[in-house]
C-alpha positions, 0 to 999 in steps of 0.5 A, spaced: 746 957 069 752 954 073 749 947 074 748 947 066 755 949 066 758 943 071 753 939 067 756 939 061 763 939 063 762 933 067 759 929 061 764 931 056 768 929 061 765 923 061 765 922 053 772 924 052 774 919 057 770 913 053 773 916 048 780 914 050 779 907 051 784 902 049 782 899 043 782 891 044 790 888 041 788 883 036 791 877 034 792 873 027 795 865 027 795 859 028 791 856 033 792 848 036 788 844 041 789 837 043 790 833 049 795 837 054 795 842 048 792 850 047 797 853 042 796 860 039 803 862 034 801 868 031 802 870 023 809 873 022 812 870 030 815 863 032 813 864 038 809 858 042 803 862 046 798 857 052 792 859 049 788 860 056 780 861 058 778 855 055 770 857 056 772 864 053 772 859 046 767 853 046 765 854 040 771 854 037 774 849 040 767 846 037 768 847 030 775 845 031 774 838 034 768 838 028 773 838 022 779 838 023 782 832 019 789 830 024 791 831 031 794 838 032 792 841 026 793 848 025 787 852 024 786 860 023 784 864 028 783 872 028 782 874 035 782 880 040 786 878 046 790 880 052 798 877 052 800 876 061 806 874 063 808 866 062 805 862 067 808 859 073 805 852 073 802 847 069 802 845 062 802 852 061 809 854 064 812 850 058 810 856 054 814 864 054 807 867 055 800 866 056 794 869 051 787 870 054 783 870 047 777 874 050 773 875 043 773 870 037 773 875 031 774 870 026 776 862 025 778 858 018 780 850 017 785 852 012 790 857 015 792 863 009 799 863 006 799 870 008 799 867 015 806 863 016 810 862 021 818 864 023 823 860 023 825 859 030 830 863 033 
């Protein structure tokens, strides 16, 4: 009867420790990809973020090169992602931060209107 007890007290353990995991932060903006250029300003912001990973988005980076109609157009990008402090070399150093996109939840040619970008501060 004890081992069923400790059993039991170690996969609830086990469950309630599954259930705090961090929900993933998502992001919504406008995403730019040219030569030298992987930029992500996310809706609301001003802020010019490096996107980083470039095999994490291939298939955006596909759809992207496939329709947009103008260098550095902007596209729209919902994307769960993790922000790391600005880089330290690189093109990307240029940048006040970096995001790594880890899973692409959505992506459209025309950016919302509800999806603007701030003034420069």
């Amino acid at each position: 009867m004890i081992k069923l007890s400790a059993i039991l007290v170690l996969v609830g353990g086990l469950l309630s420790l599954s259930a705090c995991k961090e929900k993933p932060d998502v992001y919504s903006g406008h995403f730019v990809y040219g030569h030298e250029v992987r930029e992500f300003i996310p809706c609301g912001r001003s802020a010019l973020w490096w996107q980083a990973d470039k095999e994490m988005v291939a298939d955006l980076l596909e759809f992207y090169q496939s329709n947009i109609t103008q260098p550095y157009q902007a596209i729209y990008v919902q994307t769960e992602a993790k922000l790391l402090p600005a880089a330290t070399n690189g093109y990307a150093q240029d940048y006040p931060a970096v995001l790594r996109l880890d899973k692409i939840l959505d992506w459209q040619l025309r950016v919302p209107p509800s999806c603007h970008v701030s003034p420069q501060q």
